[in-house]
C-alpha positions as CSV (number, residue, x, y, z in Angstrom):
1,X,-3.5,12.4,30.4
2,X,-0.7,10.3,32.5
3,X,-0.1,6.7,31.2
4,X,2.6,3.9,32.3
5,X,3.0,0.6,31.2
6,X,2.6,-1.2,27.9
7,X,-0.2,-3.2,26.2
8,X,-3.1,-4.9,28.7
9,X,-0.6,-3.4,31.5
10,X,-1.2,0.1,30.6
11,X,-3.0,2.0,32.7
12,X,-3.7,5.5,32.2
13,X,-5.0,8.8,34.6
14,X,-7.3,11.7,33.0
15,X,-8.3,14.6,35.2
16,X,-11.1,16.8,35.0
17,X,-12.8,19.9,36.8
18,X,-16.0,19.9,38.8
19,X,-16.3,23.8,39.7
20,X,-13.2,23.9,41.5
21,X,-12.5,20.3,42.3
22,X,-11.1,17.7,40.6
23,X,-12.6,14.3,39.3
24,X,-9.8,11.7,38.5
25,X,-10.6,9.1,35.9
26,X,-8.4,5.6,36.6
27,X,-8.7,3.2,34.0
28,X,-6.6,0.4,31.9
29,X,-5.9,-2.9,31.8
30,X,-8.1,-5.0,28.8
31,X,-11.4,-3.3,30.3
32,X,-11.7,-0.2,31.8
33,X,-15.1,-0.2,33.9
34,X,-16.3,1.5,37.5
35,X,-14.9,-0.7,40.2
36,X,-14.3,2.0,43.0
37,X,-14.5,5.7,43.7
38,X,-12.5,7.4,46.4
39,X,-13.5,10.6,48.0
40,X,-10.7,12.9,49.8
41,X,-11.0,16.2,51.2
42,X,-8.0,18.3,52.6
43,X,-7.5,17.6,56.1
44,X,-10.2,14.9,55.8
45,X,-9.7,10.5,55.7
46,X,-10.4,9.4,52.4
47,X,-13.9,8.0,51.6
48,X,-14.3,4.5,50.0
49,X,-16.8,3.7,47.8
50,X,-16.2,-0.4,46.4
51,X,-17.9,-2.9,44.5
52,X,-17.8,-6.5,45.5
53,X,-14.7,-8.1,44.6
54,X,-12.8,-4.9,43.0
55,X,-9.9,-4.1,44.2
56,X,-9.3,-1.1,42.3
57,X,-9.3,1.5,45.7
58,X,-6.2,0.1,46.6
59,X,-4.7,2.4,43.3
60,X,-7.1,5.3,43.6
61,X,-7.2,6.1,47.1
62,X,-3.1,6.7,47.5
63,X,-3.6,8.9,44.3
64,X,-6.5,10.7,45.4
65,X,-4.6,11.1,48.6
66,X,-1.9,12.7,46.9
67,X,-3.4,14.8,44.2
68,X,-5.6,16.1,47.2
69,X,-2.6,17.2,49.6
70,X,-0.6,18.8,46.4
71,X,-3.8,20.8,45.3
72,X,-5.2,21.1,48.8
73,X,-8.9,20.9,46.6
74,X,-11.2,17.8,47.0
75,X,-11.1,15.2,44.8
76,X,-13.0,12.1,43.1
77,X,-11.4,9.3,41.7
78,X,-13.3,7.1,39.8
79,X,-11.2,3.5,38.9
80,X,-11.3,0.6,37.1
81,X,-8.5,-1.7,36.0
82,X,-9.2,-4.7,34.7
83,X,-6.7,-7.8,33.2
84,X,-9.0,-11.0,32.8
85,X,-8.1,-13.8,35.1
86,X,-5.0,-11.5,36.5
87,X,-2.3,-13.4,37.9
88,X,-0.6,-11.9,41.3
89,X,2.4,-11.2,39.4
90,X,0.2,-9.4,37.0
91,X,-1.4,-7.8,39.4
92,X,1.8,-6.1,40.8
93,X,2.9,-4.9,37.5
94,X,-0.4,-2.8,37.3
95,X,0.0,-1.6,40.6
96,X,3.7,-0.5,40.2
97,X,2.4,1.0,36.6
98,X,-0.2,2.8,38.7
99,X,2.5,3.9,40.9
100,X,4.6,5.5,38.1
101,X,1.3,7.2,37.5
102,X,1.3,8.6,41.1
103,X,4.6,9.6,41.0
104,X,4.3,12.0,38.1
105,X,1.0,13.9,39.8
């Protein structure tokens, strides 16, 4: 598992196989929970799947992106982030955590 941040800024990345794909699990924050799921394929543009009013693709689908080109195999993320009542600036610390995150894949 990759991790960055501290307390309700942490946000964490576990990986798992499906045959021989991989399924991301994005999650952090004060509640983890299923806000968006992004679907890449080598060679492919990324499929978004949202729920109203998450933002949480914004994360997943540069990570998806990239595990997808390193591995050249299709991946799943599944992402949820959440910091009740986040303010922007709280906001961009989760997203710079998540970049960390992205950096070490």
């Amino acid at each position: 598992m990759l991790t960055a941040g501290k307390g309700k800024y942490k946000v964490w990345l576990k990986e798992a196989k499906q045959g021989n794909e991989i399924v991301l699990f994005l999650g952090g924050g004060e509640r983890t929970h299923i806000g968006s799921v992004v679907v890449c394929a080598p060679g492919k543009p990324a499929k978004v799947i949202n729920r109203k009013g998450h933002y949480d693709w914004v994360v997943a689908k540069s990570i998806s992106e990239k595990k997808c080109r390193k591995t050249k195999k299709a991946v799943v993320c599944i992402a949820g982030i959440h910091v009740n009542k986040a303010s922007k600036k709280e906001i961009e610390i989760l997203k710079k955590n998540c970049k960390e995150i992205e950096k070490k894949i």
